[in-house]
C-alpha positions as CSV (number, residue, x, y, z in Angstrom):
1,X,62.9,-51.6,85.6
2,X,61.6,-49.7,82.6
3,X,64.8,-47.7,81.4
4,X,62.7,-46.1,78.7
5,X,60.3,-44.5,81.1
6,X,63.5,-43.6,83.4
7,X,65.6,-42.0,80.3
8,X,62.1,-40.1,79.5
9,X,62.1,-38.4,82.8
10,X,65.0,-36.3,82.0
11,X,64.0,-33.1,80.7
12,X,68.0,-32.9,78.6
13,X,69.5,-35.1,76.4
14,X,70.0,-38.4,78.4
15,X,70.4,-41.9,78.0
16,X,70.8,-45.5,79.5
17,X,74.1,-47.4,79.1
18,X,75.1,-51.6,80.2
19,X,78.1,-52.7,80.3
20,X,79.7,-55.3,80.7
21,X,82.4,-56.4,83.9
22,X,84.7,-58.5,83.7
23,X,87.1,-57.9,86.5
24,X,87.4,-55.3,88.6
25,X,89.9,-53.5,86.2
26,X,88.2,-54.9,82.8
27,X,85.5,-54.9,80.9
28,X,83.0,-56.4,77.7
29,X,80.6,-54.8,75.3
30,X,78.8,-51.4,75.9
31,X,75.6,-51.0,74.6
32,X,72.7,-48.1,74.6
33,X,69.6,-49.6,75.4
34,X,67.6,-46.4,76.1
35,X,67.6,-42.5,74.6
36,X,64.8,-39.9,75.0
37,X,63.8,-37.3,72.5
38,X,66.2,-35.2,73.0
39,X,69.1,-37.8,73.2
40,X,68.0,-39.0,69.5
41,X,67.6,-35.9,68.4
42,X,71.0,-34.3,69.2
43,X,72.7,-37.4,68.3
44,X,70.9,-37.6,64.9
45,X,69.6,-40.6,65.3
46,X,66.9,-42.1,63.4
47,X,63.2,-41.8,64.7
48,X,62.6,-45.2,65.0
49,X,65.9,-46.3,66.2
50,X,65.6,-49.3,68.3
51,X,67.7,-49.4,71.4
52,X,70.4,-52.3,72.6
53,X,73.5,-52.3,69.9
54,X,76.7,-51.5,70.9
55,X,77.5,-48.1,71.7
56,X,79.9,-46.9,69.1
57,X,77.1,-47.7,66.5
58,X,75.9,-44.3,66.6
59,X,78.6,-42.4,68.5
60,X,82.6,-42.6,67.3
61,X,84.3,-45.4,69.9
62,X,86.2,-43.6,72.7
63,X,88.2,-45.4,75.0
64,X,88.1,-42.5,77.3
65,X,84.4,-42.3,77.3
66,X,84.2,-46.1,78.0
67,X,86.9,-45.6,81.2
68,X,84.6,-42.8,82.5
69,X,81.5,-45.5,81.7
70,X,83.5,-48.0,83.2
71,X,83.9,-46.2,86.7
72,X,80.6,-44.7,87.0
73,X,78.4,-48.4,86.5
74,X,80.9,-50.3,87.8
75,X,82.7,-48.7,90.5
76,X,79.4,-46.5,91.2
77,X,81.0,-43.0,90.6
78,X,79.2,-40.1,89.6
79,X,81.5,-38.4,87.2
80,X,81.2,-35.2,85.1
81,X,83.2,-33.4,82.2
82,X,83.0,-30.0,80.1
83,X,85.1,-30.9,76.8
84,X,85.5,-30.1,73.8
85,X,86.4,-33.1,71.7
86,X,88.2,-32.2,68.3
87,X,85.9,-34.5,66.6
88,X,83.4,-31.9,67.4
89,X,83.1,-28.3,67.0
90,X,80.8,-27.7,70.1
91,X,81.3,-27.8,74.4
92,X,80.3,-30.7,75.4
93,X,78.4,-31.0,79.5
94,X,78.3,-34.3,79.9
95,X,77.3,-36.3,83.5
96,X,77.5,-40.1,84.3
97,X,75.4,-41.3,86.6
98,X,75.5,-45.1,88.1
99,X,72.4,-47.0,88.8
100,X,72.0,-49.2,91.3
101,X,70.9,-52.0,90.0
102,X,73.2,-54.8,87.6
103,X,71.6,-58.3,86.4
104,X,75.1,-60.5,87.3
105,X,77.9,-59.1,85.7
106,X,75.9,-56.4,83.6
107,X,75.8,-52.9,85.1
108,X,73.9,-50.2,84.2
109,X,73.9,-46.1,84.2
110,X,72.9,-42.8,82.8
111,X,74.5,-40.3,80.6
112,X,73.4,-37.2,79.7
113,X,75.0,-34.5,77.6
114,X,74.6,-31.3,76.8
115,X,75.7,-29.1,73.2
116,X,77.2,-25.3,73.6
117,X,78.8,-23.7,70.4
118,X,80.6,-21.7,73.1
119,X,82.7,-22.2,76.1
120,X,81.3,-21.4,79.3
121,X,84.1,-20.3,82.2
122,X,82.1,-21.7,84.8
123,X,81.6,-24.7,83.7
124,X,85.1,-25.4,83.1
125,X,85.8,-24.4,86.3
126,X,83.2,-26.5,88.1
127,X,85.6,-29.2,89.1
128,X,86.2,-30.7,92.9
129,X,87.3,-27.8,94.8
130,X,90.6,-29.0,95.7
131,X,91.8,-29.4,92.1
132,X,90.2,-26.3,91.1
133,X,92.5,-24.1,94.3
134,X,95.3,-26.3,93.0
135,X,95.5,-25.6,89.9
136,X,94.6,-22.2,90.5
137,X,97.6,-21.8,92.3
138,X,99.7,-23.7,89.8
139,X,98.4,-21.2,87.1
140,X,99.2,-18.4,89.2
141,X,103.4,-18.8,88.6
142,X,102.5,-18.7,84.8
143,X,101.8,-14.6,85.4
144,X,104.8,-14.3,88.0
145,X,107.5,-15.8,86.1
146,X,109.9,-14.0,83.6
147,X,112.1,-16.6,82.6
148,X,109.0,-18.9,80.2
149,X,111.4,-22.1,81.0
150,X,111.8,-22.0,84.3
151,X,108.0,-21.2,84.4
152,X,106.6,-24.4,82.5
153,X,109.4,-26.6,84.6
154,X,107.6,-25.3,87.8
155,X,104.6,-26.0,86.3
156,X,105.4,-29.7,85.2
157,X,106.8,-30.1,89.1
158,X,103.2,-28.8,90.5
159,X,101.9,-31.5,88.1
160,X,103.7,-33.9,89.1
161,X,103.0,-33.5,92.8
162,X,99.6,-32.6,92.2
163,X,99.0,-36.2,90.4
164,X,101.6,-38.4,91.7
165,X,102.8,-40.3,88.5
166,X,106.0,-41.3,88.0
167,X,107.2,-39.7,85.0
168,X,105.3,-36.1,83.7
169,X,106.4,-34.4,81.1
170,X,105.6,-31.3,78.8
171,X,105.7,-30.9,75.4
172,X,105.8,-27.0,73.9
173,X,105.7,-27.3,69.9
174,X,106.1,-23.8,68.0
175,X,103.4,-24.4,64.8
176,X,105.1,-21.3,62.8
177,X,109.1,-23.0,63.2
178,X,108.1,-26.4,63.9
179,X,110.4,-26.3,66.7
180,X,109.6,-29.0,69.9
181,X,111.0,-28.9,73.0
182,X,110.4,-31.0,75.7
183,X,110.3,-30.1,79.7
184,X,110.6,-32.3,83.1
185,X,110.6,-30.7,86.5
186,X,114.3,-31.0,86.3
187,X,114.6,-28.7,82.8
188,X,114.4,-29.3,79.2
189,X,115.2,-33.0,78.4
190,X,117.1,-33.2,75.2
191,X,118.3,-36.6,76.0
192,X,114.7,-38.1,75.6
193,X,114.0,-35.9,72.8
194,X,117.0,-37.1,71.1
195,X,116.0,-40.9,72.1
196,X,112.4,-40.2,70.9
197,X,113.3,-38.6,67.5
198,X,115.4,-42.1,67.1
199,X,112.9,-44.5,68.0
200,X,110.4,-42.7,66.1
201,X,112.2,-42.4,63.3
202,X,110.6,-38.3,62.4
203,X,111.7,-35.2,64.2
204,X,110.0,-34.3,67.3
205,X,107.0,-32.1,65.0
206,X,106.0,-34.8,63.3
207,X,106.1,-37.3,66.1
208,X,103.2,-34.8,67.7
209,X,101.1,-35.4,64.7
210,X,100.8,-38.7,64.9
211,X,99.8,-37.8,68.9
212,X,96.9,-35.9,67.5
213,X,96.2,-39.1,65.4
214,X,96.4,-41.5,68.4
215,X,94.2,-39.3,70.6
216,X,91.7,-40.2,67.8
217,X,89.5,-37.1,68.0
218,X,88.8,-37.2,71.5
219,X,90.2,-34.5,74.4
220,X,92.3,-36.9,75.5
221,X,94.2,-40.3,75.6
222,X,94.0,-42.6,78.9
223,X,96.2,-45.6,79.3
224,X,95.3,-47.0,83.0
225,X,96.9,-50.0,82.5
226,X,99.0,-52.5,80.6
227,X,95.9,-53.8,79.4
228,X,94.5,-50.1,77.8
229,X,98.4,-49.7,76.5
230,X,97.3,-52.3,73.5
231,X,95.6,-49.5,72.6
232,X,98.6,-47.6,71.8
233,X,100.5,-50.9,70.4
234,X,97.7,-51.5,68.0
235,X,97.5,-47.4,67.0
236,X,100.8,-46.7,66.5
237,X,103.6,-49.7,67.5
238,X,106.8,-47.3,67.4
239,X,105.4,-45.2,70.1
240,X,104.4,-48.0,72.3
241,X,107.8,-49.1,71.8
242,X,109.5,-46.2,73.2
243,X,107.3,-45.8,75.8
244,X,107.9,-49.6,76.9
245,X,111.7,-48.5,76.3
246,X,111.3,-46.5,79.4
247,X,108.8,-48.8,81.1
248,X,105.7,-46.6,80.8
249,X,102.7,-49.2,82.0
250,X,99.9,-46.6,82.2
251,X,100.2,-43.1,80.2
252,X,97.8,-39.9,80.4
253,X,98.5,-37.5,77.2
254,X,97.1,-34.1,76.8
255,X,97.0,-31.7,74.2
256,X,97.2,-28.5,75.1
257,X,95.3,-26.5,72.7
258,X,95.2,-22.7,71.9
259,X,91.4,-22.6,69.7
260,X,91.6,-25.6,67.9
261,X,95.6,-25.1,67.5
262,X,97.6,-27.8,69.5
263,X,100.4,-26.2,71.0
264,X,101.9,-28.7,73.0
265,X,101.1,-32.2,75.2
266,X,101.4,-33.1,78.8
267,X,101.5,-36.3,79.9
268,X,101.8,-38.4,83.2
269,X,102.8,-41.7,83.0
270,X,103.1,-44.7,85.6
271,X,100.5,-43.6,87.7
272,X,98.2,-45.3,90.5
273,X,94.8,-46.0,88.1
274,X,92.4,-45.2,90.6
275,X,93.5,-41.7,90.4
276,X,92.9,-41.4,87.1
277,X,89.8,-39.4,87.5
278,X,91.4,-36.8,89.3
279,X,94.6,-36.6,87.0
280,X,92.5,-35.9,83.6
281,X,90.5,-33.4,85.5
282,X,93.6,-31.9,86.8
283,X,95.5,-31.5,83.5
284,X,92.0,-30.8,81.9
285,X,91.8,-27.7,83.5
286,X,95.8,-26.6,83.9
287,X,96.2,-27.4,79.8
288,X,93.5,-24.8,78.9
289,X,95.5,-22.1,81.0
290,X,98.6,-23.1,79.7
291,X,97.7,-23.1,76.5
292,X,97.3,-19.3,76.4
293,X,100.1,-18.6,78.2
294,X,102.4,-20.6,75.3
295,X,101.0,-18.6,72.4
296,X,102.2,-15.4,74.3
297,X,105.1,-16.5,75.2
298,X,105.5,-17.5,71.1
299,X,104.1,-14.1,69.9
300,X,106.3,-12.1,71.8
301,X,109.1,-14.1,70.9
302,X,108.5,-13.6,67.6
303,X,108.0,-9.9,68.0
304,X,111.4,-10.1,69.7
305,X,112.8,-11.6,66.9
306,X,111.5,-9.0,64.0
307,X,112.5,-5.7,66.2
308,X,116.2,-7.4,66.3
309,X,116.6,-9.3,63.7
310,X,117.7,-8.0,59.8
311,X,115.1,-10.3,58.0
312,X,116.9,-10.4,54.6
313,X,120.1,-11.9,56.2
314,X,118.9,-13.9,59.3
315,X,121.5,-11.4,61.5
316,X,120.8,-9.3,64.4
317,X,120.1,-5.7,63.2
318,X,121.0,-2.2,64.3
319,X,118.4,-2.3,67.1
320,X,120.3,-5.6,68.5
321,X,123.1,-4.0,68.5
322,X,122.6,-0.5,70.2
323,X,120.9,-2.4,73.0
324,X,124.0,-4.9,73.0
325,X,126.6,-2.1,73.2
326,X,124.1,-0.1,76.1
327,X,123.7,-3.6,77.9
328,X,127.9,-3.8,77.7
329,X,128.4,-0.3,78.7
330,X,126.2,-0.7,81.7
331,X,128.2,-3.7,82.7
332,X,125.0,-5.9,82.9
333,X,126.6,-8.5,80.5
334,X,129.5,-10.7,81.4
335,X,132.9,-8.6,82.1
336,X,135.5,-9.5,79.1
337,X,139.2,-10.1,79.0
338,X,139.4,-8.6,75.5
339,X,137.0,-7.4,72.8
340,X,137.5,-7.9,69.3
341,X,135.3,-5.6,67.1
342,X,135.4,-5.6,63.6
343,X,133.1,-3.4,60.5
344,X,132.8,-4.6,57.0
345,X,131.4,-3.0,54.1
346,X,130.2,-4.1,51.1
347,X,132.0,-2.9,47.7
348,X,130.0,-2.5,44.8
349,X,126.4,-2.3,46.1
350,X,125.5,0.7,44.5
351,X,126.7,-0.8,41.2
352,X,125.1,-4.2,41.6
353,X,121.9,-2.3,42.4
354,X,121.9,-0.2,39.2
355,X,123.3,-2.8,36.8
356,X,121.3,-5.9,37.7
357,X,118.5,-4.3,39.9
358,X,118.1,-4.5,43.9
359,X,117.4,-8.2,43.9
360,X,121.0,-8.6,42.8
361,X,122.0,-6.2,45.4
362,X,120.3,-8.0,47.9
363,X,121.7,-11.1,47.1
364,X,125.1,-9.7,47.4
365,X,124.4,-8.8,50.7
366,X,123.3,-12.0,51.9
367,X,126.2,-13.3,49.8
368,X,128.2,-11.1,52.8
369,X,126.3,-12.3,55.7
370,X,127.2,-16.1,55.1
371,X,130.4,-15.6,54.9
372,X,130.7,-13.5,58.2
373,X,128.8,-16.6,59.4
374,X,131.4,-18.8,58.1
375,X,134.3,-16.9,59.5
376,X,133.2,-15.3,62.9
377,X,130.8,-18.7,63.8
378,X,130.0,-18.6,67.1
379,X,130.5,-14.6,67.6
380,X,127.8,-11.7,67.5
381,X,127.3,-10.5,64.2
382,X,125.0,-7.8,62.8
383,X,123.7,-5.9,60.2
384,X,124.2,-1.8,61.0
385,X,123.1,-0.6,57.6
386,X,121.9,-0.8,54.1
387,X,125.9,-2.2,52.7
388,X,127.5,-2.2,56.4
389,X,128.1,-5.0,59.2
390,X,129.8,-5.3,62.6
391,X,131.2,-8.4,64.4
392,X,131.9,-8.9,68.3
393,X,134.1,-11.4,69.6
394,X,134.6,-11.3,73.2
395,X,137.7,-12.7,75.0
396,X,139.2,-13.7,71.7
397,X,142.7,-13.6,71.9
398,X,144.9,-11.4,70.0
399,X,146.4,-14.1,67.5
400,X,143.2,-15.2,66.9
401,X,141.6,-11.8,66.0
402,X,144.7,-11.1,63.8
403,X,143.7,-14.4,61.8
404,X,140.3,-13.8,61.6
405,X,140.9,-10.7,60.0
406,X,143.8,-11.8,57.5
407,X,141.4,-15.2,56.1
408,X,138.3,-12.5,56.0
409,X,140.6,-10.8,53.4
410,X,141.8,-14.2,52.1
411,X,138.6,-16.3,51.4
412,X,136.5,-13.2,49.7
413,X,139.8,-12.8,47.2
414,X,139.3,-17.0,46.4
415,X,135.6,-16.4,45.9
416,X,135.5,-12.8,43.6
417,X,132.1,-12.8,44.3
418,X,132.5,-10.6,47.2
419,X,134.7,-7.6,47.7
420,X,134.4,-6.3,51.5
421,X,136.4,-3.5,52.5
422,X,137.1,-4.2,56.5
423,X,138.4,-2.8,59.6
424,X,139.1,-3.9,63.1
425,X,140.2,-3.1,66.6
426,X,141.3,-5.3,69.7
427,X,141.5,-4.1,73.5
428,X,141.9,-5.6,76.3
429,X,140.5,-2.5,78.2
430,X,136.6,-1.9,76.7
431,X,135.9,1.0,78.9
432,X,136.4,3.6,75.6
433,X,133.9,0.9,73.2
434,X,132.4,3.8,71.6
435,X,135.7,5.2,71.0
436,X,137.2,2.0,70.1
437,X,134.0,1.3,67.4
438,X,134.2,4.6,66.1
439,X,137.8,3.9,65.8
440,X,137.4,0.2,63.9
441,X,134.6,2.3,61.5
442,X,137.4,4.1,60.6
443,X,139.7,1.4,59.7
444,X,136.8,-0.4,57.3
445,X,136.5,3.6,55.7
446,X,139.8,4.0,55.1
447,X,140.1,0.3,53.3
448,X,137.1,1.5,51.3
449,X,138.4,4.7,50.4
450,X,141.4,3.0,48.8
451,X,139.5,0.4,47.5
452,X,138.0,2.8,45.5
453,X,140.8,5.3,44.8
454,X,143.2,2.2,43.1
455,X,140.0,0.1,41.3
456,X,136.8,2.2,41.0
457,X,136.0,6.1,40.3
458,X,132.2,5.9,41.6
459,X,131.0,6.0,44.8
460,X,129.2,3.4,46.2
């Protein structure tokens, strides 16, 4: 056969790949023996390149692009992606098509691929239908779901079934806080993240980068086998480690991706290699949904977090605290035994402020905030205004609350760095909190007032 006039026959960029077999699960060299026009052209080759080197002359080597060549030539599959490597910056359409023909243990097929600087939905969709109606249906609970980890552990359970590995896991990784957390279909999984971080040797962020590294530019990185796992042993030898540390013999990671940002991983591990296929199409399509639905789920948290939270002293603010008291009043939190509610003020702002400047003032105040941190951890504490702070401690007992008080008083007399004048209530009965607040105000007034009255004149 003439595979230059074949490859000329195709009117898009195209070209003839051998390969090699030699087993039914392994294979030799790869080599391009034919390209069109077009195929030169898009690749950049030279004009008068001569066909029959090994592939990865001219194109990076990809072990997932060799599995894929692998399973059309050999196994006579007509395969097809839409990707978007992160070595490149364009969609990529690309087909595989086996030839019939082989001279002994050389097989032979056609690839053709085609460049788009922009994604095209129905392309990315175009996918066997019953992955496409399952993972449709998967993506669906992502929009029905208000509780985002109870959501993507659904999710990794759908996956699972869908795909049939063993193990499948998701990996969520906050680029802003550099914050991982990884999910089963049972829940988060701190044990393994724990065990990973260990064996590793870097916290759980940094462990994804060197993901990023190992996927080596492609969408994705296959593992079929314990022979592809060398792969992994030769790329990075303290992952393959852990993953042999759980008996992983075949591993599917894939980024999910928001853009170009990589927002998390999934991967399926200790699955039946023929299915292979099937699985990378499947969490090809479900990572791209998922993706979007993470960076919601991060904005709003982070919205969240700057509507409640006082950003010079990392506490909950006035806002988190009106809705705290409505959410107690309407008895949609837990019912207490006893509520211990305390106010502190700061002495001396106003004077720090106009002596030293506000940046002095403001570091008195976060002066304050650490040590409420230090003496009510574990219990609700916010900012309520510019000098002024209030603590919640349900179901502390009344001895307790008595000593928290007295060692507030205590420690800021060792340090003289900080002078707060405080008050505080306890009942057992919070059915009056309002009353009982506005009471505990009054206290931490009346200690400023004679704070003032017996050391200052001015008014802070």
């Amino acid at each position: 056969m003439n595979f230059q006039e074949l490859v000329n026959t195709y009117a898009i960029p195209a070209c003839i790949l051998s390969i090699e077999k030699i087993s039914d699960d392994k294979y030799g060299e790869i080599r391009t023996i034919a390209g069109n026009p077009q195929y030169i052209k898009d690749n950049h080759l030279p004009e008068d390149v001569v066909f029959g080197d090994l592939y990865d002359k001219y194109s990076p080597n990809d072990k997932n692009f060799e599995f894929f060549v692998f399973r059309c030539a050999v196994k006579k599959e007509n395969l097809h992606a839409y990707i978007q490597p992160d070595r490149y910056d364009v969609w990529l359409d690309c087909n595989w098509i086996p030839l019939s023909m082989h001279d002994g243990n050389i097989y032979y097929m056609v690839y053709t691929m085609e460049m788009s600087a922009k994604m095209d939905a129905s392309k990315l969709a175009n996918r066997e239908a019953d992955i496409t109606n399952d993972v449709l249906k998967t993506c669906i609970k992502l929009h029905k779901g208000d509780d985002f980890q109870k959501t993507m552990q659904e999710v990794v359970l759908d996956i699972k079934e869908l795909c049939e590995p063993e193990f499948c896991h998701m990996l969520i990784r906050d680029n802003i806080t550099k914050e991982c957390m990884v999910l089963s279909e049972l829940g988060r999984n701190e044990s393994f993240e724990e065990t990973l971080v260990k064996m590793m040797g870097e916290d759980l962020y940094d462990v994804t980068k060197r993901w990023i590294k190992d996927i080596d530019g492609s969408n994705c990185l296959i593992a079929k086998n314990e022979e592809d796992m060398k792969i992994i042993k030769e790329r990075d030898p303290s992952w393959y480690n852990s993953l042999s540390h759980y008996g992983v013999k075949s591993l599917i990671l894939f980024p999910i991706e928001y853009g170009k940002e990589v927002v998390g991983f999934i991967w399926a591990a200790n699955f039946d290699g023929e299915k292979a296929t099937k699985i990378k199409e499947t969490l090809e399509l479900t990572s791209y949904f998922i993706g979007s639905f993470i960076v919601s789920h991060q904005l709003f948290e982070r919205l969240e977090l700057m509507s409640t939270t006082d950003m010079l002293t990392g506490l909950s603010n006035r806002s988190a605290m009106d809705r705290r008291i409505n959410q107690i009043e309407s008895k949609k939190s837990e019912s207490f035994m006893s509520l211990g509610i305390y106010f502190a003020d700061v002495n001396g702002l106003k004077r720090m402020n106009d002596a030293h400047g506000h940046q002095a003032g403001d570091s008195l105040l976060v002066a304050a905030a650490n040590l409420l941190k230090e003496v009510f951890d574990g219990y609700e504490i916010y900012r309520v205004g510019g000098d002024e702070f209030m603590v919640l401690c349900p179901n502390m007992d009344e001895e307790a609350f008595e000593e928290r008080l007295h060692y507030t008083r205590e420690i800021q007399k060792k340090r003289g760095d900080i002078i707060l004048s405080i008050g505080g209530r306890y009942e057992r009965d919070i059915s009056e909190l309002l009353e009982d607040m506005k009471k505990a105000d009054e206290d931490m007034y009346e200690s400023k007032k004679l704070y003032y009255e017996t050391g200052l004149s001015e008014k802070a």
